[in-house]
N, C-alpha and C positions, 0 to 999 in steps of 0.2 A: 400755679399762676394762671390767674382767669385769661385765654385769649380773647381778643378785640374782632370782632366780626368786619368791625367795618375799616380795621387795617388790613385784615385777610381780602374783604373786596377791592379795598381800593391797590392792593398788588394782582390781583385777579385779571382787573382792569390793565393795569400795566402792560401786560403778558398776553391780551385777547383769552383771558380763560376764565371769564367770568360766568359760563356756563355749566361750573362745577356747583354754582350755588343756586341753580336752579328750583331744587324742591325743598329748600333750605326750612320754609317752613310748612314744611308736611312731616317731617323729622321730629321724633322724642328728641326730648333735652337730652337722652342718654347719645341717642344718633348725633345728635347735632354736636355733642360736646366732643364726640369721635371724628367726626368729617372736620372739622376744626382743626382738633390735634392735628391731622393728616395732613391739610392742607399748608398747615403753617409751615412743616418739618420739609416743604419740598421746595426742590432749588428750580426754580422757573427759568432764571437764566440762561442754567447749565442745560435746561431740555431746549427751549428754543434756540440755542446755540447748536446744539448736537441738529435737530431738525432739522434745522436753517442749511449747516454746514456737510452734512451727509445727503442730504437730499439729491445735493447737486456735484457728490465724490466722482471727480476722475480720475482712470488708471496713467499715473505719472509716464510720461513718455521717454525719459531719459532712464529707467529701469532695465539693467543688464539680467536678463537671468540665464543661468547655470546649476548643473548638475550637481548635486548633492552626495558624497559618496557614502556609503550604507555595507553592513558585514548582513552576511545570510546564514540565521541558527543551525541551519539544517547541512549548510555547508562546513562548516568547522570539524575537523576531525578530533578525535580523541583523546589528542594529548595539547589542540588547544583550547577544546572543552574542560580536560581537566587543569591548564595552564589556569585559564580564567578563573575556572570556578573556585580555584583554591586564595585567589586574589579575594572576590565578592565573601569569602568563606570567611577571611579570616578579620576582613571588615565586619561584616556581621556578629564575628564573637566576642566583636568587643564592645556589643550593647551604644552603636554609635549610630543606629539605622532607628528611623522614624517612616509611617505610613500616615499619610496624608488622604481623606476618601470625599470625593466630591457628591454631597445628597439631598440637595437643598428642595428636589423636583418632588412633586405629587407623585400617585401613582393612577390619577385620573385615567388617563390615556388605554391603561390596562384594566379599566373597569374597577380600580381600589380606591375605597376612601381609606384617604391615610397619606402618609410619607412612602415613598416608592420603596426604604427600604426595609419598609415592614412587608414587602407586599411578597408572597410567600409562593413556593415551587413545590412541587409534587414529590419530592426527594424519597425515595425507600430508607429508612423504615417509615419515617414519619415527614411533614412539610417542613420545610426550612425557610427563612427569611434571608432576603439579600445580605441585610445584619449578622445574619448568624452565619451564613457561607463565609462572610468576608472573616468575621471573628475567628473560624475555625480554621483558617489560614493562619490568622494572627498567631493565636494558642499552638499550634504546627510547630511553628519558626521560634516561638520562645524556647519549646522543649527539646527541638533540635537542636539550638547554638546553644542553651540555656541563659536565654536574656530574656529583656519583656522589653518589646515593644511601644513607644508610645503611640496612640492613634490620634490623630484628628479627623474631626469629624465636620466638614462645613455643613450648617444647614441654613434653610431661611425662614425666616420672619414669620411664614406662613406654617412652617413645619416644627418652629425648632423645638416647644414643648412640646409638643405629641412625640417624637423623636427620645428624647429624653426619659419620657414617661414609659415608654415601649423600653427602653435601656434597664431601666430600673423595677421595670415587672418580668422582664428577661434575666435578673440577676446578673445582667452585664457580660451576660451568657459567658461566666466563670474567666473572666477578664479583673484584673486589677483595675475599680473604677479610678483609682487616682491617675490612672494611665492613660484616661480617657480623656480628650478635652473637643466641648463643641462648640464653636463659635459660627456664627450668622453671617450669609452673605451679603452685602449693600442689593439697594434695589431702584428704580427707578418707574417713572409711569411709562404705559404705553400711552401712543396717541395717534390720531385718527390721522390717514394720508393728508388729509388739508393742516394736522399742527395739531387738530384740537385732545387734550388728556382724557379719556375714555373713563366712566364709571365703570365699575362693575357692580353695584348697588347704588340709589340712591344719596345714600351715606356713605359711600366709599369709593378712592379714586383705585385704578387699574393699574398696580405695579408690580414689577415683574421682579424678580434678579436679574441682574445686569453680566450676567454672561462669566463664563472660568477663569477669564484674565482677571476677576476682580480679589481673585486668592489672594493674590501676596498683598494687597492693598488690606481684604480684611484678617488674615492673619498679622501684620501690622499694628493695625486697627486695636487688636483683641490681646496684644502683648506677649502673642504666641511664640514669634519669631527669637522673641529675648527668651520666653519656656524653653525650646529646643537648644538653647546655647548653651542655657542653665543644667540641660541634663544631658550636655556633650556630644548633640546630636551631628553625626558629620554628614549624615547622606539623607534624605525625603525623597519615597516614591510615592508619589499623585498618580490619580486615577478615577474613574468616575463608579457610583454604587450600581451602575446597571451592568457591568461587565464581568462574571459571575466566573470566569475564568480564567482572569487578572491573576498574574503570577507575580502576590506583593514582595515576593523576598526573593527574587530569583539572582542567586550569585555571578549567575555566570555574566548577563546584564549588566551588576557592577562592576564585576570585575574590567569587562570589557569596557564599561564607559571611563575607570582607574586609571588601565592601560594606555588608552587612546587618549588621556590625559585632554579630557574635557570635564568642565563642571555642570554639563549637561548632558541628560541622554532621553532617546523616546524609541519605543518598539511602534513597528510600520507591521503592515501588511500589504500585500502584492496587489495591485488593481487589475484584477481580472479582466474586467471590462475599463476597454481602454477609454470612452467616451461616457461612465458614467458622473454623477454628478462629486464625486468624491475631489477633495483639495487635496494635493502631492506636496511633499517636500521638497523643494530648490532651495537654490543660494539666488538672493538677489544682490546685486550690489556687492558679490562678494560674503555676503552674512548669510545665517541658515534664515529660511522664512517658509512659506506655503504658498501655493500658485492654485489661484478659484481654478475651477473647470472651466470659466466661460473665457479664460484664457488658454487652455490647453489645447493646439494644435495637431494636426493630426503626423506632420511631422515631429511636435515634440513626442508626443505618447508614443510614438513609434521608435525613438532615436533607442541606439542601443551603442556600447562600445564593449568589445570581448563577449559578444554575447549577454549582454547586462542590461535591461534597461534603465534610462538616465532617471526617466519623470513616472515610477510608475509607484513610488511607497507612501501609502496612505497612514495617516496618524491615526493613531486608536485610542487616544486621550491615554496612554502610561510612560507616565515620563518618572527619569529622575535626577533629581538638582541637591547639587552641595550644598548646604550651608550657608556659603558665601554668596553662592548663583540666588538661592532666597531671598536672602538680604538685601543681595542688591538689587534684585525683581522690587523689591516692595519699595523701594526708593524712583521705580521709573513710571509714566505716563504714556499707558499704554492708549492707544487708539480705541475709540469707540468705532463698530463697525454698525449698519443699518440693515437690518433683517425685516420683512414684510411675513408679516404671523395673521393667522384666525382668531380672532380674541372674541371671548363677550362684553358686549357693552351694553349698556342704557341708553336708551336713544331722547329723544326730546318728550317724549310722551312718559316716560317713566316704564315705559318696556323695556324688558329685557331680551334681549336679540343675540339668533345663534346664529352667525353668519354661516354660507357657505365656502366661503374663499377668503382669501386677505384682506381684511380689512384696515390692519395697522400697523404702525413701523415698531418695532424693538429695539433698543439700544444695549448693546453687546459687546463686551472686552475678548479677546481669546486669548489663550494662554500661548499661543504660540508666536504673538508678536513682542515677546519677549527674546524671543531668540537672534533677531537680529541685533541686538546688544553684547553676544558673545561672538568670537571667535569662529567657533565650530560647534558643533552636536554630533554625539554618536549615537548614528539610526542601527535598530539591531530589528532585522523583519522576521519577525517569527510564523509559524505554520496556526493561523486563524482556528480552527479545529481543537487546537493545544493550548490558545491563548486568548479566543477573542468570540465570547457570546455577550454578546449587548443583549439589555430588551429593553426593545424600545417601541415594537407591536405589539397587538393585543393576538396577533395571529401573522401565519406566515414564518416571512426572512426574518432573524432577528425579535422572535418571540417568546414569549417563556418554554412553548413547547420545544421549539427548536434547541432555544439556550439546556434547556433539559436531559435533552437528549446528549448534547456533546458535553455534559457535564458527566455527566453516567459513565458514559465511555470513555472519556478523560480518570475519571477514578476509577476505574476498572484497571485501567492499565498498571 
């Protein structure tokens, strides 16, 4: 079906974003017939509503917050290590656990073209890919319970064949591919501090993924959620592809989140630094939630009871939800939050422009304002070292080298 140029303008018009169609005729009929498509498929509404409505987000003043309580791995002694783990064990062997891996990102940032999780580590004997670390976890936990695991795999728009393609020249790195399902994150434009939607070509508008809360919306979407029913799936542990020592079948985890009789759980880690930029777990209102840093007081970060501190466990992005916590996730309306990001854009001349600083707002879900919908969550703060190599520099804290290094020494052990 041919689109209409000049109903595209005159909604352009509507919205003050008639600026998209600036070099409209400097465009092949192939460009043009793609900036089109693009254009038609985006909800202007929804973006001037989120702009309009975040721009001017204030912290509610009637908000109670309170202490979240949290078990420590390292504290647990030995017969409630092996209490637990024989709970999470004997879930597992009955083929009822699904891994969830969030991948949707480039791996720009680390100097890779490609999907971040093709993007590969210096492993002895030979290089390994985020994919295949994650995989040989997966392949681990089959032949240890003897089950197979199903994987999903979120990717985006931008990623998801190359992704795929990399799957399938990998041999699905000796994975049952029918076990394999990847479905595509939803996405949205960025746009310039004053409102306006940012090219990043000519012929193409700037949109991004819309942030991890938009999981259960696009498994939803993608008829995933009815897949894991269909294959008696009772637990999903999520997780993001950068975290390369993400311990996807750890029983003890389930077992404790069983025990503690919640339909949610997430492993923390300890904030070291008590003023860094990191968001904590509290309860607000009574519900579990997260508390930004630019709220963190230096009596809260300090507050401790029994020697404990109240506000100090950082999310690591690994959580895990029943079934039922899924389901109903994918049925609620989670909040957009407003992020100011460096993007490239097009400027009025047809340049392309590499900022140095923030130039545009982001619109973003998290996965963790799902949690004020439940009852409770069981935080379980594990030892970073054992559990928790992000990469997310190209160098430094939290880089492949780093992440390399505590992986070595993690399988050594």
């Amino acid at each position: 079906m041919e689109i209409d140029y000049y109903n595209i303008q005159k909604k352009l018009k509507k919205y003050n974003q008639e600026h998209l169609l600036m070099f409209y005729n400097e465009l092949s009929d192939f460009e043009k017939h793609k900036l089109l498509n693009q254009l038609n498929s985006i909800n202007y509404e929804k973006v001037n509503s989120l702009y309009n409505n975040l721009k001017s987000h204030t912290i509610p003043l009637d908000e109670v917050i309170e202490p979240l309580d949290y078990f420590i791995k390292n504290d647990f002694s030995e017969n409630q290590k092996s209490f637990l783990n024989n709970i999470g064990e004997n879930v597992l062997k009955q083929n009822t656990y699904a891994v969830l891996t969030m991948a949707g990102g480039q791996g720009t940032r680390l100097g890779h073209k490609g999907p971040k999780g093709t993007f590969e580590l210096n492993l002895y004997p030979e290089k390994k890919s985020l994919f295949e670390i994650l995989a040989i976890k997966i392949k681990e936990a089959n032949e240890k319970y003897s089950i197979n695991v199903p994987w999903y795999i979120m990717t985006s728009e931008e990623n998801n064949d190359e992704t795929i393609n990399f799957f399938i020249n990998k041999n699905y790195f000796g994975l049952d591919k029918q076990n394999i399902s990847f479905f595509i994150q939803n996405k949205l434009p960025l746009v310039s501090f004053n409102g306006e939607i940012l090219l990043s070509e000519p012929y193409k508008v700037h949109e991004v993924s819309n942030g991890n809360g938009d999981i259960f919306d696009s498994l939803q979407y993608n008829g995933l959620i009815e897949n894991m029913k269909q294959k008696n799936i009772k637990w999903i542990f999520i997780s993001g592809i950068d975290n390369i020592l993400a311990d996807i079948s750890d029983p003890i985890f389930l077992g404790l989140t069983i025990n503690n009789h919640t339909e949610i759980g997430s492993k923390t880690i300890f904030k070291k630094d008590p003023f860094s930029q990191d968001w904590v777990f509290c309860k607000k209102n009574g519900k579990p939630s997260m508390l930004g840093y630019e709220r963190i007081t230096e009596s809260l970060t300090n507050a401790k009871i029994n020697n404990k501190y109240l506000y100090r466990e950082i999310n690591i992005l690994c959580h895990i939800f029943s079934i039922q916590a899924l389901e109903k996730c994918s049925t609620l309306k989670l909040p957009y939050h407003l992020a100011k990001k460096k993007n490239i854009y097009i400027n009025d001349e047809g340049m392309k422009i590499f900022p140095n600083e923030s130039n545009s707002y982001k619109f973003e879900k998290f996965i963790f304002d799902a949690f004020k919908f439940f009852e409770n969550i069981t935080l379980l703060r594990v030892n970073p070292e054992e559990e928790f190599a992000p990469i997310k520099n190209p160098e430094g804290v939290y880089s492949p080298m780093s992440a390399t290094k505590l992986y070595i020494k993690q399988n050594q052990k």
